[in-house]
Structure formats: C-alpha cells, structure tokens
C-alpha positions in Angstrom: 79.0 -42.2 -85.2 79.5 -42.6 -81.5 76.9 -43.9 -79.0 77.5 -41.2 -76.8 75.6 -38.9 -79.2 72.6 -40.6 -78.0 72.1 -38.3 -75.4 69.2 -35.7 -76.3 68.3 -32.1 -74.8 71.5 -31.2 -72.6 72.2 -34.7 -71.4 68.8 -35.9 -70.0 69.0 -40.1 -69.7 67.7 -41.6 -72.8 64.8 -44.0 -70.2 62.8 -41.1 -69.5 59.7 -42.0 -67.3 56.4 -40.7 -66.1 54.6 -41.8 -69.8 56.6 -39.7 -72.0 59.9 -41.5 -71.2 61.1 -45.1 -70.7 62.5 -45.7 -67.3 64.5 -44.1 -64.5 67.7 -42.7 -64.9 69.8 -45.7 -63.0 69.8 -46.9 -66.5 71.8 -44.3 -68.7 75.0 -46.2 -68.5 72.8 -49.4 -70.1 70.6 -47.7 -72.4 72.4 -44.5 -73.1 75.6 -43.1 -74.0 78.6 -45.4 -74.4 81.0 -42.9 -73.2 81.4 -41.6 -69.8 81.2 -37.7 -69.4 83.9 -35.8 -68.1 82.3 -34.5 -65.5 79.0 -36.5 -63.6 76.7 -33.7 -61.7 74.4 -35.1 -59.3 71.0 -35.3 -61.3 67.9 -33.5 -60.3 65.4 -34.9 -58.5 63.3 -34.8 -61.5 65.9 -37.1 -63.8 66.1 -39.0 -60.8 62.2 -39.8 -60.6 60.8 -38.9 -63.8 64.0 -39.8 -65.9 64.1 -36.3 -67.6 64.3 -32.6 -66.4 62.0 -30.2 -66.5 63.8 -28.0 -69.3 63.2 -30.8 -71.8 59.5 -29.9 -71.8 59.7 -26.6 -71.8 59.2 -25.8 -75.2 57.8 -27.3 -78.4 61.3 -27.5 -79.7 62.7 -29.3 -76.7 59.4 -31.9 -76.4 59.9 -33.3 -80.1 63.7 -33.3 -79.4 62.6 -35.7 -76.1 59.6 -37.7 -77.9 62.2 -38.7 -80.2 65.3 -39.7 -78.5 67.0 -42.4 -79.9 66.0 -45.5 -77.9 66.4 -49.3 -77.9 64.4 -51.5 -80.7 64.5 -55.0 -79.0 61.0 -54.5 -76.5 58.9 -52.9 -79.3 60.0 -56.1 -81.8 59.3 -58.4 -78.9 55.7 -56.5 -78.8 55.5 -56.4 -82.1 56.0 -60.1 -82.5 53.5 -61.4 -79.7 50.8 -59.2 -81.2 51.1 -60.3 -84.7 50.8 -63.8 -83.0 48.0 -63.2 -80.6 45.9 -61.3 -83.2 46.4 -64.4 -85.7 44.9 -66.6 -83.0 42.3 -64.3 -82.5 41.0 -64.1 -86.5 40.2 -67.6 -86.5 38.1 -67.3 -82.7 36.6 -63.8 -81.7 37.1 -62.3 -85.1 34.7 -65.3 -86.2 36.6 -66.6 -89.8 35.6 -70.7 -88.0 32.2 -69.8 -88.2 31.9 -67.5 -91.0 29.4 -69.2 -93.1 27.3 -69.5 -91.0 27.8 -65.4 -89.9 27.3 -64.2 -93.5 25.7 -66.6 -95.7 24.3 -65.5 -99.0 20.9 -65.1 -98.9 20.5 -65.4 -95.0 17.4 -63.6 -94.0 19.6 -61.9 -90.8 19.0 -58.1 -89.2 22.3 -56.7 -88.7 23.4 -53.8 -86.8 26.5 -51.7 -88.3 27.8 -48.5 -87.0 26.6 -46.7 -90.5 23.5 -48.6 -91.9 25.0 -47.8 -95.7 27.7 -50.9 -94.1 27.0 -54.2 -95.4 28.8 -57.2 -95.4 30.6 -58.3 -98.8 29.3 -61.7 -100.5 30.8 -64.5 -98.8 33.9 -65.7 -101.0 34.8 -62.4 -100.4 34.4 -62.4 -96.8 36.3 -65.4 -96.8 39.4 -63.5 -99.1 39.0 -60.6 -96.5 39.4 -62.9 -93.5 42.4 -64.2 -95.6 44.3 -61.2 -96.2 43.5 -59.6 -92.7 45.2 -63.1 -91.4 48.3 -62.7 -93.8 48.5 -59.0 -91.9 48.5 -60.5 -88.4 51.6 -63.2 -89.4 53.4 -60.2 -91.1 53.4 -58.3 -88.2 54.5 -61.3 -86.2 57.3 -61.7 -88.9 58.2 -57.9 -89.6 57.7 -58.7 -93.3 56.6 -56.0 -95.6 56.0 -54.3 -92.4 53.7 -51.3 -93.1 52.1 -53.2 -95.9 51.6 -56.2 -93.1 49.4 -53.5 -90.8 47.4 -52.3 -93.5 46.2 -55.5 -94.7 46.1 -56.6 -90.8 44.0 -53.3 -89.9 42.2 -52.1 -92.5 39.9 -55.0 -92.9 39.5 -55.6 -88.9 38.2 -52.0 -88.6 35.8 -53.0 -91.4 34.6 -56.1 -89.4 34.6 -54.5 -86.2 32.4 -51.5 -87.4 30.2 -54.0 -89.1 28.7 -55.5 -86.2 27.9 -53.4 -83.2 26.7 -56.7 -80.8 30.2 -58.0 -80.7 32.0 -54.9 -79.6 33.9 -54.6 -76.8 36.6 -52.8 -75.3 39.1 -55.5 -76.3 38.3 -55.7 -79.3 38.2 -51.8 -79.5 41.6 -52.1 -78.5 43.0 -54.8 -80.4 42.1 -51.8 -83.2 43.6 -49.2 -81.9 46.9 -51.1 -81.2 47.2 -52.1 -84.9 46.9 -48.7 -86.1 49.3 -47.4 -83.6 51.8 -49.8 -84.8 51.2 -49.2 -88.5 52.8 -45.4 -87.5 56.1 -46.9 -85.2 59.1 -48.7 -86.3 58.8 -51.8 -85.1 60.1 -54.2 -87.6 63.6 -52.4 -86.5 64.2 -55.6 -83.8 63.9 -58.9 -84.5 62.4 -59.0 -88.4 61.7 -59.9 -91.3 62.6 -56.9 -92.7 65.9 -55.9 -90.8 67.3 -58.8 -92.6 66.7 -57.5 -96.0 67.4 -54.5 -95.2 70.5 -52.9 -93.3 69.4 -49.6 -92.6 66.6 -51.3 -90.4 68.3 -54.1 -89.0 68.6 -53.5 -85.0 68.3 -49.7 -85.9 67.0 -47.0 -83.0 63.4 -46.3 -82.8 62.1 -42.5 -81.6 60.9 -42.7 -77.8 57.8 -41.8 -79.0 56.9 -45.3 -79.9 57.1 -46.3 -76.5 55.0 -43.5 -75.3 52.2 -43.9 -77.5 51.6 -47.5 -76.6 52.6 -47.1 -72.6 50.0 -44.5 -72.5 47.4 -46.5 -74.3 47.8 -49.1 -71.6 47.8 -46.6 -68.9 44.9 -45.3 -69.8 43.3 -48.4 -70.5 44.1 -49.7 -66.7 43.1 -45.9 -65.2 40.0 -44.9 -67.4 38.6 -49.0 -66.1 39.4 -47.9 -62.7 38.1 -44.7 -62.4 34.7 -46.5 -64.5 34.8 -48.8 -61.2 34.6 -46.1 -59.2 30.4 -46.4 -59.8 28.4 -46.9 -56.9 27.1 -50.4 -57.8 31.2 -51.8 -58.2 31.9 -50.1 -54.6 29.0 -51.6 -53.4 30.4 -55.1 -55.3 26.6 -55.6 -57.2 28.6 -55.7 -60.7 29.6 -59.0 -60.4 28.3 -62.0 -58.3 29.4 -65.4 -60.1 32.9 -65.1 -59.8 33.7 -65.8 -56.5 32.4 -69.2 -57.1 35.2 -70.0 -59.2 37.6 -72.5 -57.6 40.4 -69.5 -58.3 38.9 -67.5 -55.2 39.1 -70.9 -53.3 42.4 -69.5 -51.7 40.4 -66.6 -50.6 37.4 -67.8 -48.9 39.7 -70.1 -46.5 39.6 -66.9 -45.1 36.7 -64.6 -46.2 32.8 -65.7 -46.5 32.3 -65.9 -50.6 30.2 -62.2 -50.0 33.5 -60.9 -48.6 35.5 -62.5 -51.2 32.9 -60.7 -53.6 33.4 -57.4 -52.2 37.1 -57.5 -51.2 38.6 -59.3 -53.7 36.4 -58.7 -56.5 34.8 -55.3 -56.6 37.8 -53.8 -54.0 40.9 -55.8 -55.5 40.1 -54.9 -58.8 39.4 -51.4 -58.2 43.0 -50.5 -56.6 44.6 -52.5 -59.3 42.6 -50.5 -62.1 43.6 -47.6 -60.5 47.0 -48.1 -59.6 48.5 -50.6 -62.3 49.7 -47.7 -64.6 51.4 -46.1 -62.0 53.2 -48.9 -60.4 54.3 -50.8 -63.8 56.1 -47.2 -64.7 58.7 -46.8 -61.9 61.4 -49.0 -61.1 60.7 -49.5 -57.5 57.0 -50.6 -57.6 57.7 -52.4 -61.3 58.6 -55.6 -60.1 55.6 -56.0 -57.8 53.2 -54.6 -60.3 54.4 -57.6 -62.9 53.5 -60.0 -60.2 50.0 -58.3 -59.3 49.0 -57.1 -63.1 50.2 -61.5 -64.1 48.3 -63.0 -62.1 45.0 -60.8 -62.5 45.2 -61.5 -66.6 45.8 -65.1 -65.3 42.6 -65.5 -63.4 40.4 -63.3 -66.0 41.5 -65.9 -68.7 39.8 -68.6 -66.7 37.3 -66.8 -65.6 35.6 -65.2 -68.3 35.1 -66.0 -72.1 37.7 -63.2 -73.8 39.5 -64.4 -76.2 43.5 -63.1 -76.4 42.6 -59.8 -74.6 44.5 -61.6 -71.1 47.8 -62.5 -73.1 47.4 -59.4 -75.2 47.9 -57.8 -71.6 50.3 -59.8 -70.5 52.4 -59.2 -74.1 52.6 -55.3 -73.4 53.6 -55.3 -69.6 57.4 -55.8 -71.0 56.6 -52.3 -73.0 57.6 -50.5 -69.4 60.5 -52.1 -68.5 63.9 -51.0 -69.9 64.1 -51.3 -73.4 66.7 -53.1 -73.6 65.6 -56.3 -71.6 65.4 -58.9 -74.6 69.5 -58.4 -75.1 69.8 -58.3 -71.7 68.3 -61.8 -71.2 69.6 -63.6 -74.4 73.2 -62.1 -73.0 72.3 -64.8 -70.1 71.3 -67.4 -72.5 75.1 -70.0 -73.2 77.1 -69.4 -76.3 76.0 -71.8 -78.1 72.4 -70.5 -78.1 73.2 -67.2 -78.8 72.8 -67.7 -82.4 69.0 -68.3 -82.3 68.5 -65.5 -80.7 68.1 -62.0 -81.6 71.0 -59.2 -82.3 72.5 -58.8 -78.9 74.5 -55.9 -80.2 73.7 -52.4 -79.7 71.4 -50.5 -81.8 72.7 -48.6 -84.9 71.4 -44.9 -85.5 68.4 -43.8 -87.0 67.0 -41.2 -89.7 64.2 -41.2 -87.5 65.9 -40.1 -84.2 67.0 -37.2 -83.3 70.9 -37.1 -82.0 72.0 -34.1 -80.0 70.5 -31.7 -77.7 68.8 -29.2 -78.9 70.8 -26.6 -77.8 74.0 -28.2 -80.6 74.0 -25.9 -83.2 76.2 -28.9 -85.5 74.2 -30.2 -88.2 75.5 -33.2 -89.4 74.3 -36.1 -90.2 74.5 -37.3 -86.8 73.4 -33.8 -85.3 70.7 -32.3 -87.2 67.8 -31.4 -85.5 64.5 -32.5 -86.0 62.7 -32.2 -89.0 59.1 -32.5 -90.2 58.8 -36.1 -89.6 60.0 -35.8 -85.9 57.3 -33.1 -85.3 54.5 -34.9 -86.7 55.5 -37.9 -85.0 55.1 -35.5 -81.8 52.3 -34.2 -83.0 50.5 -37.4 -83.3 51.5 -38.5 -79.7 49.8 -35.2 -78.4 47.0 -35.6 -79.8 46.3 -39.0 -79.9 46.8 -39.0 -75.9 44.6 -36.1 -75.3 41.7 -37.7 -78.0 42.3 -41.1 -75.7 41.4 -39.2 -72.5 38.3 -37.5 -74.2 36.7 -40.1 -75.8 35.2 -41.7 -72.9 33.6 -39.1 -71.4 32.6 -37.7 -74.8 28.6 -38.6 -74.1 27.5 -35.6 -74.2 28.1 -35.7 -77.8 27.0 -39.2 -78.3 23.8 -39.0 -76.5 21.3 -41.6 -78.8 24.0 -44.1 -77.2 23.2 -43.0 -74.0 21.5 -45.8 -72.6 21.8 -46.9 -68.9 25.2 -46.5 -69.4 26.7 -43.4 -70.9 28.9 -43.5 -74.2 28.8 -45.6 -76.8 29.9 -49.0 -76.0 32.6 -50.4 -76.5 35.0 -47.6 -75.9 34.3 -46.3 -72.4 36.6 -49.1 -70.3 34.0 -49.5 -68.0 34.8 -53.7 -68.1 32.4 -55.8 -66.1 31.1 -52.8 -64.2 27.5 -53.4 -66.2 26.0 -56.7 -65.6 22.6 -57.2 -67.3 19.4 -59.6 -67.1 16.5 -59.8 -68.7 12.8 -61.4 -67.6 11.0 -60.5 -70.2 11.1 -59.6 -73.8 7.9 -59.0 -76.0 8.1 -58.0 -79.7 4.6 -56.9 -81.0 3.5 -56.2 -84.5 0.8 -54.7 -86.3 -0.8 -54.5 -89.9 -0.9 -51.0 -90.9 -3.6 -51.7 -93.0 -6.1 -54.3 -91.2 -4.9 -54.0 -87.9 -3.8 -57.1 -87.4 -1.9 -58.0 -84.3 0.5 -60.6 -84.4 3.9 -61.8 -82.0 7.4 -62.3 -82.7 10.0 -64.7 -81.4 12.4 -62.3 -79.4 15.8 -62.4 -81.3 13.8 -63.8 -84.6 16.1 -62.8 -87.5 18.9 -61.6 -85.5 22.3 -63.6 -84.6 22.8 -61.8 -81.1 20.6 -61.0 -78.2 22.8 -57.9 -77.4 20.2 -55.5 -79.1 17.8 -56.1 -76.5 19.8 -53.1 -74.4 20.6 -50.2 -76.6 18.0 -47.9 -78.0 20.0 -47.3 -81.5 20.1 -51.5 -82.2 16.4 -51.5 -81.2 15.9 -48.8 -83.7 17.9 -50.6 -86.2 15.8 -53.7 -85.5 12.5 -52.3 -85.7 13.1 -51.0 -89.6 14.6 -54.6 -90.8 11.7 -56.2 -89.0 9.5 -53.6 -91.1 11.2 -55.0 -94.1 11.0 -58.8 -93.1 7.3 -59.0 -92.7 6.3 -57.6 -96.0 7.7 -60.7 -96.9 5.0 -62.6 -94.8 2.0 -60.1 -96.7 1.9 -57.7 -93.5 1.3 -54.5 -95.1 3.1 -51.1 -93.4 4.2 -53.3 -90.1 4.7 -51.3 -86.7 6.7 -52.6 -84.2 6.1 -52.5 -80.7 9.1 -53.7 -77.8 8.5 -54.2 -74.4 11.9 -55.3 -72.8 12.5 -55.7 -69.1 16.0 -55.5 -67.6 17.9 -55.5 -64.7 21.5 -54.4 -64.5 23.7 -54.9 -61.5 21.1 -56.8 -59.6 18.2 -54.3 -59.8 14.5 -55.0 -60.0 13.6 -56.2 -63.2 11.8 -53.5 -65.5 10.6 -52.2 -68.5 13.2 -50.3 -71.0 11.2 -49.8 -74.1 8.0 -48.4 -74.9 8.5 -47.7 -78.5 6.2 -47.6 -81.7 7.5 -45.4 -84.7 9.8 -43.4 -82.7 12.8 -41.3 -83.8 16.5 -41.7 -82.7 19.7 -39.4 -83.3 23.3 -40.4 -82.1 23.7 -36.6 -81.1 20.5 -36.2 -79.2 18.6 -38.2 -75.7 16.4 -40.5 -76.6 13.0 -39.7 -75.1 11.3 -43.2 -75.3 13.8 -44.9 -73.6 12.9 -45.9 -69.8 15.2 -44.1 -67.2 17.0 -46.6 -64.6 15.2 -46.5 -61.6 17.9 -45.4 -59.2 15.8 -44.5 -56.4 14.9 -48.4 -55.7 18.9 -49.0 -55.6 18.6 -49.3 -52.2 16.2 -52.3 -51.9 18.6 -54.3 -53.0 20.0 -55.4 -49.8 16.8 -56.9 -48.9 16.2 -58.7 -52.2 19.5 -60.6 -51.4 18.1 -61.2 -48.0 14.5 -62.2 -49.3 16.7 -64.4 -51.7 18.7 -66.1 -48.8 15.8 -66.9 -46.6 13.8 -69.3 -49.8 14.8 -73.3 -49.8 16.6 -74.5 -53.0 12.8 -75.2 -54.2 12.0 -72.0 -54.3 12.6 -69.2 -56.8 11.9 -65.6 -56.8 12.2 -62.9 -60.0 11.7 -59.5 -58.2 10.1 -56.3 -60.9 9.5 -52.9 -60.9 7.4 -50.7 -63.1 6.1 -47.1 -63.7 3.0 -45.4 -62.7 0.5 -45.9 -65.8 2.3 -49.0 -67.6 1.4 -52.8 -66.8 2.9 -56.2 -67.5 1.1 -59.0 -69.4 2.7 -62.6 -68.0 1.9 -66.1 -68.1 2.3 -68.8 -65.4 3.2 -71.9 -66.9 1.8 -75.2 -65.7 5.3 -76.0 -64.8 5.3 -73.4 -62.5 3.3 -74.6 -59.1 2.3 -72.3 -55.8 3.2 -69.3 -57.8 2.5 -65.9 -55.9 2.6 -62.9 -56.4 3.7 -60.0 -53.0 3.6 -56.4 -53.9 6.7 -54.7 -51.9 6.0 -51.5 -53.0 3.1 -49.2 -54.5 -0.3 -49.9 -55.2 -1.3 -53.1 -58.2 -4.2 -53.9 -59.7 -3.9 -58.1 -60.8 -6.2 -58.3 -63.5 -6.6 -62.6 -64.1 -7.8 -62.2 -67.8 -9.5 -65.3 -68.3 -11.8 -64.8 -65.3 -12.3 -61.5 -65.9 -11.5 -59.9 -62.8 -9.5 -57.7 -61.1 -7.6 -57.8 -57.5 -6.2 -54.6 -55.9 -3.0 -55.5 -54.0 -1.7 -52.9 -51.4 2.6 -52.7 -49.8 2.5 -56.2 -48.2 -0.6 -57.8 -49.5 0.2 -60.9 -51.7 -2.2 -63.9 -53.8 -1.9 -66.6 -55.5 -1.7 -67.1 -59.6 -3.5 -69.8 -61.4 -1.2 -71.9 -63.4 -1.8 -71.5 -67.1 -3.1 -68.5 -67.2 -2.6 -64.9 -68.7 -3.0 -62.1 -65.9 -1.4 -58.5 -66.4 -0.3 -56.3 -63.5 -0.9 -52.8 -63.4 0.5 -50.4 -61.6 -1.7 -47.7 -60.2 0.0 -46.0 -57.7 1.6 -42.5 -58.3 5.1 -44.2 -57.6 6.8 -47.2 -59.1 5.7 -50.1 -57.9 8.1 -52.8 -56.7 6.7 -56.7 -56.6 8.1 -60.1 -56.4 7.1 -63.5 -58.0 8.2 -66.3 -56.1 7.3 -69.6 -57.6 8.1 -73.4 -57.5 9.2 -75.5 -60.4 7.7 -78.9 -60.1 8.8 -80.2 -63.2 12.2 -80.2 -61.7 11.2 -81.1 -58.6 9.6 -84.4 -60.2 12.9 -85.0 -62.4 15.1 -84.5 -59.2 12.3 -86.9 -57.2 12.7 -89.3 -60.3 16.4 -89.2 -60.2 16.6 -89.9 -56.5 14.6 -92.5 -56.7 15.9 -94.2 -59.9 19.5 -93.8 -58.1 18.5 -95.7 -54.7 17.1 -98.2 -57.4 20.3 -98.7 -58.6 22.1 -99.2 -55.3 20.0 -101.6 -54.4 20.5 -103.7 -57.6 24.2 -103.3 -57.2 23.9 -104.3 -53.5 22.1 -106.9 -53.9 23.9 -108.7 -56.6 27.3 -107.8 -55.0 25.5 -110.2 -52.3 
C-alpha cells in the first residue's frame, strides 16, 4: 500500500490542529502522503491555520473519517513510555506503597473517609499484592508489554486507592487516573514496545488521530479550566498564595519588583495568563516554541516549590503530545550511524486496521480503502463525549451540592490548583453521653491519619459516625458529636465552619449546617496586612470573625504574655469565666486577657463581629534572650583563648 493513501477526507493534511488535529499543514510533506499530487491548490485559510477544512466536519461521516486519520506512532510511544515511568515512581511516594503499613495496618483503630462508605481497604498482604500488581501495570506501560493487560492492572487498582481515601485527592492525582484510562483505549504500544516486537502487525504501525486528540484536549482543558478557576477574585487580588515569593526562585524577580509585587505579578498574574493561554499557544506552530520555554520552566519552579510528587514531569512528559508526531524519528535521524541502532524505528509507519485510508468521498473498498467501520465510530464517539463530560464536570455543582463547601464541586476535580489556601485557629471536638450526659473532649484529628477533614462537611459527617463507633469502645453509651472548626481561607478572618450535632448530609442537596464564607468582610483584608506590618517581630496577631448569637471559648496560655484582645468590628461581650464576669467591648475598644485562663467571646451585635488577638510569646522571647546570650558567651571564650 502506498503512503500517499494517507490522506483522509478530500486531501486535508494528516497534522490537523485546533484540538481535533495534530499540527499545521506546513507539515504534510513530513507527516503525510509520500507522493506529490499532480496538481498543488493553494490551501484554505482554514488548512492553513487549523490544519483541516471546514468540510471535514461537516458531517458525522466526514468527523470519524478525520478523528481517525492515519497518523504517526512515535510521540504517543514516547508518552506512553514516560508515563509508565513516572507513574512507577509515583506508587512507591504519593501513591503511599513506602509507608503502607503504617496506612492500613490490621487492626488499626483509624476513621477513614471513602468516596462510598461500603469501600474498605483489603487486609494488608493484600494491600501489599495490590500495590504490587498496580506497580507491574505502571512498568508494562513503560515497556508496551501485554499492553492493554499492563493498563488494567496499572488502573484498575489506582482508581481503587484513589476512591478509597478522599483526604489525599487532588487534581493530579485525579488526573494521573484519567490519563491511564485514556491510554488503556489508544494504541500506544504501536512505537517503541514491547509488543511491536512480538508482534508485526503493531510494530511502528499508524495510530487513529483520535489518540492524540483525546489526550491534547485533556491537557487543554487541564491548563484552561485552572485558568479560568484563577479567574476568582481572591487569585486577582493575589490573596491565594503568599509564601512563594519567598522562595529564592523569585530572587530574579524582586531585583526588580518589591516581594508584594512579585506576589501579585508574578504569582497570581503570571500564572493566570499562562493557565489561560498555555493550551492555545502549545497548539500552533508559531507560538509553540515559546510556549515550550514558558509551560518548562513554570513545571520547573512548581517542582521546587511545592510538595507534588510527579505531577511537574508528568507535565512536562505530555508537552511533546502537540508537536508534530513525528519528532522522535526526526531527532534520532540526527543522532550518528552508529547510534542509530539503540534507537527507535526511524522508518515510516506501516498501515493500520484501525485507521481509516481514503476520503470519504472514495467509493473503493479495499483493504486499504474501506471506510470506517464500528470500531472507528466508537472511537469518535468516545472522543465526543469524553471531551464534552471533561468540560461539564467542573461546573457540575449543582449536582454535587453536599460537596459544596467554600469551594464549589467536589474536590479534586475542579482544577482550581492553589487558588484555595486554608488555615485553621481553632478546632474543638465535643462529645456527649447519650445516656448520663456526660461531657467529655477529643484530641482534634484523634483516630484519623489526615487533618484534611477539618474542611468538608461530608468528611466531617463521615467522622462524626466512626467517632460514634470508637467511643462505645471507651463505655460512652449513644455518643453525640459536637465540631466547632474555625478557618480562614485566602487570608480571611478566622471563623467558625461547623455547628453540627446529629445533623443530616446528602451529596445531591446544600448542606444547611455548614457556616457560609463571610464575603462581606473580604474587604478588611487590606488592613489586616497593614495591622500585620506595623507589629515588631515580638508581636503576633490571629485576627476572627463570628456570627451574631454564636461565641468562642479560648485559653491564654502562660506562654502567652500582654495578650489583648481589640474588637474591630461589632459589639462583644468578654466573659473571663474564672472571675465570673463579663466586659462589653464596643468597635475600637480593646482589654487585656489574664494568662491562664478560660474566657469566651460572644458576639452580641446584629452583625458579625470582627476582633483581633495580638499577643507576645515570651517563652520564645526567653529561648532567643538565652541563645543570644549563650552565643556572646561563646565568643568570648573563643576570643579569649585565641588570645
């Protein structure tokens, strides 16, 4: 069969762009047919910037015959290869098989929060085989051996560990999911594998275009879904993130900028445009080479800067996915003679059962010729709708509402990366003997593994009823559970999130008890900074909020000296429960706390009120005092014998 039969739909260039296709047109003569038409017509300006007309999507029959075009192996083994490898790395770290035992010991009196609650983990020998065969996946893939058997060992039991643990998802990990089942569907041990050695009718064999335009839009949309996520007031604003402009990578920067400029330009703004733009300028030839460059060095600097496993060189692995499909033949071509022979088929692909040959206006129906069949339309099928799911699934709160917690959706999925930063003052767990009436307190986090269940309703719900189950251990009879959580996120006032007892909780409906975000006080956070700015390295400050009718109960430690308490907003009543006595604190008014003491504040105003401790440490103080003195000590000794 002829390579010039690789053309599809009337002649349209095999590198189609704009997410269904591969690249521009300047690369037919590369990537395409091998023989030269008779006669070359000036292409449309449609071929020219998308890489296919307008007539190849303009019917169903023409879109399969497009989605599955005949198109170059080598990038998807490359891919293929590097993900394998990356998620074999990642079993052992994120994935948690170094520190298994001590995740899922037998026995192990642990709360655990699954997606289902029927989901529980498997004795530990076989967690341990599980972890073994999902391992033998990952290196599969890498290897194209036993391909589809490889991603079903590799995904099957990562799902199973993902949706076992709700407090170590994220949208990484999320990914690193979706990206094994995608590949369990594509032919990717075609290039470079295992496989194509045992077999001929896979080795260096076409692959349907589809396969590229699966996994380019899943990397679109994870770059354009995060950027239009960072489009939230608070990432504008650059509140999201504070810490990393300390980092000695933004040392460049601030020869320039002041670090809150650096925070807000660099940060928040920097990673805002390239969110929103990366897709876009990775898919065209022009802006491609730039957008390497730009989308490099930001996975670069997140790899330093935060703690995410593989998720940076994951990134970096597909970038390649956009370029010309061709471009591992094209660099081993560069590669001397001699080397060659390590490398990869550098010859062109050979045709495919899967790939459709010939327009679809050819009525011939050879073998090289037929059109496409049942496979090629589900595999069109699937791209439709997996895109369109893609898109709907992070806006698909309104569905989700019980996960609807200061953020909307349920986490994980949503691509709104490092927009929500969270911290929390003050965490109280409460229970009660149903039958005496005992009250008693609980270590926050007691019997848990993770501290992420302190900010999502459904965890605290799942929490609650093992708790419930725990203390009958410890003879409480019928225990209630009582939280009382305060939280900031992006920098707001610290505040209460929980007020629950026996309460109810549906993933399809709002969930009543949970504490709404108190937007309206957004504003104050300008002067909090400057409040912050104006203290000496002594002095600390932990600013709070609270509604109308609810108090805190709080105790100043004798650690803590010249603590104060300044009401900023509202109306407070300071009740100091040893002495018995109450102090009525109005906007501006401020007193001081005895050390070692209980006191609650409540707020009586019709408003939220808005208050600030500010407080100094002298335990530290003494240690630093100690230390200064003990190191002038030792200058002097050294002194004086170097004397």
């Amino acid at each position: 069969m002829e390579r010039g039969r690789g053309l599809l739909c009337g002649g349209a260039v095999e590198d189609a762009a704009a997410l269904l296709a591969e690249s521009s047109p300047g690369r037919r003569q590369r990537d395409g047919a091998g023989a030269p038409e008779p006669t070359q017509q000036r292409s449309s300006w449609a071929q020219r910037l998308l890489g296919f007309e307008w007539a190849d999507v303009s019917s169903w029959h023409r879109f399969v015959c497009l989605l599955n075009r005949p198109t170059d192996p080598a990038s998807l083994g490359v891919f293929r290869f590097l993900f394998g490898l990356l998620m074999a790395l990642d079993i052992p770290q994120e994935r948690g098989l170094s520190y298994l035992d001590h995740k899922y010991l037998d026995g192990l009196e642990v709360c655990r929060f699954p997606l289902v609650n029927f989901l529980e983990p498997l004795p530990l020998d076989w967690m341990y085989l599980l972890y073994a065969v999902m391992l033998l996946g990952a290196l599969g893939i890498m290897l194209g051996c036993c391909y589809r058997l490889s991603c079903l060992l590799f995904m099957l039991p990562y799902w199973y560990v993902f949706l076992l643990d709700k407090t170590a998802w994220n949208n990484h990990s999320y990914l690193y999911g979706l990206l094994g089942f995608q590949l369990t569907l594509m032919d990717a041990n075609r290039y470079w594998s295992i496989d194509g050695l045992r077999d001929p009718r896979k080795r260096n064999a076409h692959v349907p275009l589809w396969n590229y335009t699966v996994l380019r839009m899943q990397i679109f949309i994870v770059y354009f879904i995060a950027g239009i996520k960072k489009l939230d007031a608070d990432w504008v604003e650059g509140y999201s993130m504070g810490s990393p402009p300390r980092h000695w990578l933004f040392d460049p920067f601030k020869l320039v900028l002041s670090e809150e400029m650096t925070n807000l330009l660099v940060v928040h703004g920097g990673g805002l445009v390239l969110d929103l733009t990366a897709g876009y300028l990775l898919f065209f030839d022009a802006t491609r080479p730039a957008a390497l460059v730009f989308v490099s060095y930001f996975h670069c600097m997140n790899s330093q800067l935060f703690s995410i496993g593989m998720f940076s060189y994951t990134m970096l692995a597909t970038s390649p996915l956009f370029c010309s499909p061709d471009w591992p033949r094209r660099l081993g071509a560069r590669f001397p003679a001699c080397l060659r022979r390590l490398l990869p088929s550098l010859e062109p692909p050979q045709p495919s059962e899967a790939c459709v040959y010939g327009g679809p206006e050819r009525k011939g129906r050879g073998r090289g010729e037929r059109g496409p069949g049942l496979r090629q339309k589900l595999g069109a099928l699937f791209t439709v709708l997996y895109v369109l799911e893609q898109f709907f699934l992070p806006y698909s709160h309104f569905i989700t509402q019980g996960y609807n917690n200061w953020t909307n959706g349920l986490y994980g999925y949503s691509w709104d990366m490092m927009v929500h930063s969270r911290s929390h003052q003050h965490v109280k767990i409460t229970y009660r003997d149903g039958v005496t009436g005992e009250l008693g307190y609980l270590n926050p986090g007691v019997f848990t593994q993770s501290r992420r269940w302190k900010d999502h309703a459904d965890m605290l719900k799942q929490y609650a009823a093992c708790l419930s189950q725990l203390l009958l251990n410890y003879n409480v009879s019928q225990p209630e559970i009582y939280f009382d959580v305060w939280v900031s996120i992006n920098d707001r006032f610290q505040q209460r999130q929980v007020d629950i007892v026996r309460a109810e909780w549906s993933p399809f409906r709002h969930t009543p008890w949970l504490k709404p975000l108190l937007v309206d006080l957004s504003p104050w956070r300008a002067k909090l900074q400057d409040i912050e700015s104006s203290l000496d390295n002594q002095t600390e400050v932990v600013f709070i909020a609270d509604f109308p009718g609810l108090h805190l109960e709080n105790f100043v430690s004798e650690d803590l000296g010249n603590t104060s308490l300044q009401l900023l907003k509202g109306e407070v009543v300071v009740e100091i429960v040893k002495e018995q006595r109450n102090y009525t604190l109005q906007e501006g008014d401020r007193m001081q706390l005895p050390p070692g003491e209980y006191h609650k504040v409540h707020t009586v105003s019709p408003e939220p009120s808005c208050y600030m401790y500010v407080y100094v440490n002298t335990t530290d103080m003494a240690l630093e005092r100690n230390l200064t003195e003990l190191q002038e000590l030792r200058d002097k000794v050294q002194n004086g014998s170097a004397s």
